[in-house]
C-alpha positions as CSV (number, residue, x, y, z in Angstrom):
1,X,87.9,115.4,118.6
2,X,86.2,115.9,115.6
3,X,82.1,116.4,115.5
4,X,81.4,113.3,114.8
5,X,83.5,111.3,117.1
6,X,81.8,109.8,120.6
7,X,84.2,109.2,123.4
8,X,82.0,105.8,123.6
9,X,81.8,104.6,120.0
10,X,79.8,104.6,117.8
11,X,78.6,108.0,116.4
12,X,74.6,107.1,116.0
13,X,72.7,109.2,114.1
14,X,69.3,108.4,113.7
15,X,65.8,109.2,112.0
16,X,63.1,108.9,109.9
17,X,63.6,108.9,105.8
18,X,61.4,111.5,105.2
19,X,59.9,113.8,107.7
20,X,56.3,113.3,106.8
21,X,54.2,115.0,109.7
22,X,54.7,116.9,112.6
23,X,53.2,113.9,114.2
24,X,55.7,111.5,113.0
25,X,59.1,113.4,113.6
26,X,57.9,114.1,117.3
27,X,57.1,110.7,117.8
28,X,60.4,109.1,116.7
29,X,62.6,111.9,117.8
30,X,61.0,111.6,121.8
31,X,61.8,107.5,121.4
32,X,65.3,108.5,120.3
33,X,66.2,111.4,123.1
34,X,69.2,110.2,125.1
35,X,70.2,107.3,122.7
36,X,71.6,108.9,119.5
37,X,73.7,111.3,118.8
38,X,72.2,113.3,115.9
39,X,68.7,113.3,114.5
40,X,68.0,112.7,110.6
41,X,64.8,113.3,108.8
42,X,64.7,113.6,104.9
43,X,63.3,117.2,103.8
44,X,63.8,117.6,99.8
45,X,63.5,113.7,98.5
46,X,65.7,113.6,95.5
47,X,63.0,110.7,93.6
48,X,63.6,108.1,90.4
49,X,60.4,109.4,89.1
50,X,58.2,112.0,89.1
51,X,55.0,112.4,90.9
52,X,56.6,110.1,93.5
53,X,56.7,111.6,97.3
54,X,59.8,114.6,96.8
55,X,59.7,115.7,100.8
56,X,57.4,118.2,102.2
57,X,60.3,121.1,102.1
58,X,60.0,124.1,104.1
59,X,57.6,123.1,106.2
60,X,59.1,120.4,107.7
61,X,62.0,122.3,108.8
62,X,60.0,123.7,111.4
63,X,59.0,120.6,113.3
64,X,62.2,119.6,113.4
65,X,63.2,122.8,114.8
66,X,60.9,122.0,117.5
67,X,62.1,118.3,117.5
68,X,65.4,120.2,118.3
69,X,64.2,122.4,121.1
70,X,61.9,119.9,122.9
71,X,64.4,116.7,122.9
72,X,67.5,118.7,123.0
73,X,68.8,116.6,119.6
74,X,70.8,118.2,117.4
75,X,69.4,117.5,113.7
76,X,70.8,116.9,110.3
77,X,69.2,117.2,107.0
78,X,69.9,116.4,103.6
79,X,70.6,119.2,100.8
80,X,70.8,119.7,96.9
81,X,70.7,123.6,96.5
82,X,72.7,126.6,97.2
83,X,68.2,127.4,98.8
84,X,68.2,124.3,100.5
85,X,71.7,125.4,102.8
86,X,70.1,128.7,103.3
87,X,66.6,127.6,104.7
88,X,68.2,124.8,106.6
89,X,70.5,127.2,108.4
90,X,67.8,129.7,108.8
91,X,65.6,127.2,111.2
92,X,69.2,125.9,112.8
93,X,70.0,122.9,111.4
94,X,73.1,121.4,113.0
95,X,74.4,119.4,110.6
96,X,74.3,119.0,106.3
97,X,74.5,116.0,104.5
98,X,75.3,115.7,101.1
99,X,73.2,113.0,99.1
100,X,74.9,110.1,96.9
101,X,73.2,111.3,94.0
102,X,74.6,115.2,94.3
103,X,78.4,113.6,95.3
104,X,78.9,112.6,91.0
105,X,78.2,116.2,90.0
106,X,81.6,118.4,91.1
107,X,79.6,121.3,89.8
108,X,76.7,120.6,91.9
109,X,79.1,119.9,94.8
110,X,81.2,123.2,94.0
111,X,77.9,125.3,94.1
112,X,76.9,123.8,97.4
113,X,80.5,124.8,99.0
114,X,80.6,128.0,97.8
115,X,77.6,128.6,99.5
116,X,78.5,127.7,102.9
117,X,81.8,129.6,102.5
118,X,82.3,131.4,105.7
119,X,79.9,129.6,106.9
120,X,81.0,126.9,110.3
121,X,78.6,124.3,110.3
122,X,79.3,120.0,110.1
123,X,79.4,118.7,106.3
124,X,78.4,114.9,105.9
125,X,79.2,113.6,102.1
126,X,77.5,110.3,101.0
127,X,79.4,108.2,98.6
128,X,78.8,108.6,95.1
129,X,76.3,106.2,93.5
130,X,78.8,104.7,91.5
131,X,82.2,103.4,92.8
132,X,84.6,106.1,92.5
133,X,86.8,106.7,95.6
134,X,88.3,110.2,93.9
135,X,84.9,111.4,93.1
136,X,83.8,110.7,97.0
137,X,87.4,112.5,98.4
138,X,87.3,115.0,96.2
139,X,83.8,116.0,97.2
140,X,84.7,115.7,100.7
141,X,87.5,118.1,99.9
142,X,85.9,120.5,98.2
143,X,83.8,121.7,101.4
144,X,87.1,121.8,103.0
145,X,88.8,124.0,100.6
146,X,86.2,126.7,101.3
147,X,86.9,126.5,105.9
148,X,84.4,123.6,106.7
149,X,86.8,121.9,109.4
150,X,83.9,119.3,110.9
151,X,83.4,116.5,107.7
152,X,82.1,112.9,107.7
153,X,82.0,110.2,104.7
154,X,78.5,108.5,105.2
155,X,79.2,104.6,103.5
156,X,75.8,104.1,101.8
157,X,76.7,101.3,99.3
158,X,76.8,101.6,95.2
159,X,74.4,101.0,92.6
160,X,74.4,97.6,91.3
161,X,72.6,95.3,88.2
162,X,73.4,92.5,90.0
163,X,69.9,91.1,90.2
164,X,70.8,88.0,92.4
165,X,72.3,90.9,94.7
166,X,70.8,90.5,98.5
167,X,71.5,94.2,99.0
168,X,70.0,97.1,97.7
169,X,73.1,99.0,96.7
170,X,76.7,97.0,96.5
171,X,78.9,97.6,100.4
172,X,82.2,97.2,98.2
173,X,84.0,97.2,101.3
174,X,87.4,98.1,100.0
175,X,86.4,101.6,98.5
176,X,85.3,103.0,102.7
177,X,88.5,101.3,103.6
178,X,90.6,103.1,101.2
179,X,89.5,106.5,101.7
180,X,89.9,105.7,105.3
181,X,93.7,104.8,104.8
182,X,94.3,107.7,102.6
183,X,92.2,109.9,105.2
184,X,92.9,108.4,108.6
185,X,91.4,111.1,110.6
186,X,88.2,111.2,108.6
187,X,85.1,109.8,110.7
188,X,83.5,107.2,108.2
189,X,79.8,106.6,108.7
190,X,78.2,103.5,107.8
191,X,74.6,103.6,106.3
192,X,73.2,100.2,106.8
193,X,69.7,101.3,105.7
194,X,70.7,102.2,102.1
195,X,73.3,98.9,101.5
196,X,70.8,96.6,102.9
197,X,67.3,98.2,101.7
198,X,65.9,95.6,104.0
199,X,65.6,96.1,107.8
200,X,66.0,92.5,108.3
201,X,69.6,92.9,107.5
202,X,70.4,96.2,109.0
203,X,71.8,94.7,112.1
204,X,74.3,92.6,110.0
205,X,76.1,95.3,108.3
206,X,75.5,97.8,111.4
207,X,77.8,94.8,113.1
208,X,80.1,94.6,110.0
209,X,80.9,98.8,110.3
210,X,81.9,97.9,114.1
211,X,84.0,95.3,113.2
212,X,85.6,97.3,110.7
213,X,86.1,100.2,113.0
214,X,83.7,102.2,111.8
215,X,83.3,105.7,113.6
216,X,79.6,105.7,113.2
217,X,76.4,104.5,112.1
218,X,73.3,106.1,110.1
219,X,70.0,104.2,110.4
220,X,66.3,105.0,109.3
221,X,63.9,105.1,112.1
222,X,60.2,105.1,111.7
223,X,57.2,104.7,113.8
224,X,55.6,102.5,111.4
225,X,57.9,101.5,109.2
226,X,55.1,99.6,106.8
227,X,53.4,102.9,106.6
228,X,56.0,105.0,105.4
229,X,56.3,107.4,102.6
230,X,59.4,106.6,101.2
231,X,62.2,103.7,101.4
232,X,59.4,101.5,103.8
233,X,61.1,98.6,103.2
234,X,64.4,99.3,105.1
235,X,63.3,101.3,108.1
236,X,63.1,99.9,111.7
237,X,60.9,101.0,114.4
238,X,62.4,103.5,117.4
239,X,62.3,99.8,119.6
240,X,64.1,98.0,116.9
241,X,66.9,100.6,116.6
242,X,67.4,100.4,120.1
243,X,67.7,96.5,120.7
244,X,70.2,96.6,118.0
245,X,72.1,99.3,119.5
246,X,71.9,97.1,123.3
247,X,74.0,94.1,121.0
248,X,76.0,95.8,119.2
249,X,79.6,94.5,120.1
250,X,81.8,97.6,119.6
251,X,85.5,96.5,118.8
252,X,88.3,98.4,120.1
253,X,90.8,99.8,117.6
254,X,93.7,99.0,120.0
255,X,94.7,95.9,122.0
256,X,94.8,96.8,126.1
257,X,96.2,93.5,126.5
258,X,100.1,93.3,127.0
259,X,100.1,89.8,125.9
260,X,97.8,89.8,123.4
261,X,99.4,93.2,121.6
262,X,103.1,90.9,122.1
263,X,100.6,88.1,120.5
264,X,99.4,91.0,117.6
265,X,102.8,92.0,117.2
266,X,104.2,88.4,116.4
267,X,101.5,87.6,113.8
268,X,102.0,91.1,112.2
269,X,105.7,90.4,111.8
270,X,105.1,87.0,110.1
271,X,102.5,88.3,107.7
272,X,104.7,90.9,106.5
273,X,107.4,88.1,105.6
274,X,104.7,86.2,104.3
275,X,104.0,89.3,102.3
276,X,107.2,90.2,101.1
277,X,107.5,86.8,99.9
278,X,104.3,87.1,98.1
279,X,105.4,89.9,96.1
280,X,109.1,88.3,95.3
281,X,106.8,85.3,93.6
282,X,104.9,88.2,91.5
283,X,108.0,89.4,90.6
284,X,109.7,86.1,89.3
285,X,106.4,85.5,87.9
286,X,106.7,88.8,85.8
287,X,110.2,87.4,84.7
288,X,108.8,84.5,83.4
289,X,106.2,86.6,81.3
290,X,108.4,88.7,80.0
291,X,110.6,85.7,78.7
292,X,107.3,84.3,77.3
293,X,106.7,87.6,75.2
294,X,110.2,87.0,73.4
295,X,109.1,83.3,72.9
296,X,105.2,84.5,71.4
297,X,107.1,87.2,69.4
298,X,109.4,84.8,67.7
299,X,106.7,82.3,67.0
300,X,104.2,85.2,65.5
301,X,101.6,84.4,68.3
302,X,98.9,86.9,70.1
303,X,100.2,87.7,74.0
304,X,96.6,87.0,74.7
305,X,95.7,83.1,74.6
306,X,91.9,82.4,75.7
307,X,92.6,78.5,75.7
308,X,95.4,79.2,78.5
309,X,93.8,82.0,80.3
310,X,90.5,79.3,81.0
311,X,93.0,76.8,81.9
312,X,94.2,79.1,85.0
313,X,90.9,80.2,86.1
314,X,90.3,76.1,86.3
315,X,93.4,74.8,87.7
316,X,93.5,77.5,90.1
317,X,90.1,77.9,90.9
318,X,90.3,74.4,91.9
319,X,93.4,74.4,94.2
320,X,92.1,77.8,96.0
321,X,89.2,75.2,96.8
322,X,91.1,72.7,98.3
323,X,92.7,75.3,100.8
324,X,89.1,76.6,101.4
325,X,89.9,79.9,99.8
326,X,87.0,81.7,98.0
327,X,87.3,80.3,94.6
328,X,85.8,83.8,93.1
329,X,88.5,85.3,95.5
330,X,91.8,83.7,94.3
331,X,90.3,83.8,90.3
332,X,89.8,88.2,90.7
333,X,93.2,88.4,92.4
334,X,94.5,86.4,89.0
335,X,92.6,88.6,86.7
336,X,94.8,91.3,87.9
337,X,98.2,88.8,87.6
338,X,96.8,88.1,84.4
339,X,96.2,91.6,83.3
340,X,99.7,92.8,84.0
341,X,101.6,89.8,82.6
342,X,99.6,90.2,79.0
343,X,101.0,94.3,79.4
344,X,104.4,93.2,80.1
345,X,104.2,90.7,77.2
346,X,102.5,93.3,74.9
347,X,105.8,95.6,75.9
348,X,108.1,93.0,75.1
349,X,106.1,92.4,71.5
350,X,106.2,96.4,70.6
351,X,110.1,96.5,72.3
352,X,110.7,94.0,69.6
353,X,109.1,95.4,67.1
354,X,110.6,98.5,67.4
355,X,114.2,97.1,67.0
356,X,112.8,95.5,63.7
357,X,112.3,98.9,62.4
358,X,115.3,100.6,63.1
């Protein structure tokens, strides 16, 4: 079983942002003994801006060395430099994590794994900040290269512009989901705290990870959340973590129920027809683009019609809404059928063309 795996789901690691006094990380680590698995605390504060609060460093390490010894909780902290791994293994840290804003630079990444080569100690890698499943995976991989055998993804959402947004950094659910299909044995964290960046909605998308199957969950803890140096707004109190860990449903991955898995099975077997039949319509819809090329070619037209393309978000918009499908759902999937019939038509235009020449 790997590090990060509970025999009673989920993995809970919990903590304050920042480790602010000795005070504090006492405080919320004695509210959390018995309850989580792992104890968090921000020490270097990677900031937007300068002269904002960057971590107290060094210092800090210490009390949650104590934190450690006292509560018997192992503890995790954040790191950016080849100094930071050294100082953090120096006091005993248990665990690293990797911070979303170090995950887009390889190099950065690469110098951090070299220096923990030969070194056995847990590796937790934050997404990137932007969406890029490869530059997440190969992060991840490049601490295994070098012997790490205990690693973690930790979901903390992705930058967004969106300003009508309710969260504070994008889920974009399918990225987690494929680098858990490509990596089925890799625990997946979520970090509600980050995606939300409101503790009002941390329990949501703490639920959400369950549901999803989730390994484990990463939440900021403070003793006064209002009062907090950093990131006040999406922290909940020791109490608060706890009632949400009490209702937290926890689904199973596997059906125990002989009926219901012959139920499972049934609808499984349909959906894959369905499926098959889904993709046997693309295809004959490919056909029908390709012909449509030749046509275009012969009557000197552009592949690329706008007039028709906002015909088909419309009409199909509309019928997507009279099924109750998302209407933004059904008009994304046929951006991507659109996309691919204008290349197949583009093909069949510069096929042509070609046979022109010669």
């Amino acid at each position: 079983m790997s590090f990060f795996q509970s025999a009673e789901r989920p993995y809970i690691i919990a903590g304050p942002c920042s480790a602010e006094t000795r005070e504090q990380v006492l405080e919320t680590a004695a509210a959390l003994k018995g309850r989580v698995h792992l104890f968090r605390a921000g020490i270097w504060k990677p900031r937007t801006k300068p002269g904002s609060f960057e971590g107290v460093g060094i210092e800090a390490l210490q009390w949650l060395q104590e934190a450690k010894q006292v509560y018997e909780l192992p503890v995790a902290v954040e790191v950016a430099e080849p100094a930071h791994i050294e100082a953090a293994l120096q006091y005993g840290m248990d665990v690293l994590w990797i911070g979303a804003r170090t995950t887009v630079n390889p190099f950065q990444v690469q110098r951090l794994a070299d220096a923990l080569k030969g070194v056995q100690v847990p590796v937790m890698v934050k997404n990137p900040v932007n969406p890029d499943i490869d530059l997440w995976q190969g992060a991840i991989e490049r601490f295994e290269t070098v012997g790490i055998k205990n690693t973690a993804a930790i979901h903390r959402g992705f930058s967004t512009y969106n300003a009508s947004s309710p969260y504070r950094n994008q889920p974009n659910w399918p990225i987690p989901i494929e680098l858990k299909r490509r990596r089925p044995e890799l625990p997946i964290i979520c970090d509600p705290s980050h995606i939300t960046g409101n503790r009002n909605m941390v329990a949501e998308i703490a639920q959400k990870a369950m549901d999803m199957g989730f390994e484990g969950l990463m939440i900021e803890t403070h003793p006064d959340p209002d009062a907090a140096w950093s990131d006040a707004a999406q922290q909940i109190t020791p109490g608060a973590l706890l009632d949400l860990l009490d209702r937290l449903v926890v689904r199973k991955q596997h059906c125990s129920d002989g009926d219901k898995s012959v139920d499972l099975e049934y609808l499984r077997q349909l959906m894959d027809s369905l499926d098959a039949e889904i993709i046997d319509l693309i295809a004959r819809r490919m056909e029908l683009s390709a012909r449509m090329g030749g046509v275009k070619k012969d009557s000197n037209m552009t592949a690329y019609q706008p007039d028709r393309w906002r015909e088909i978000v419309e009409t199909r918009g509309s019928h997507a809404e009279k099924h109750h499908l998302s209407r933004e759902f059904i008009i994304s999937l046929y951006e991507k059928i659109h996309d691919e019939s204008i290349r197949k038509q583009l093909e069949i235009l510069q096929a042509l063309q070609k046979q022109v020449k010669s």
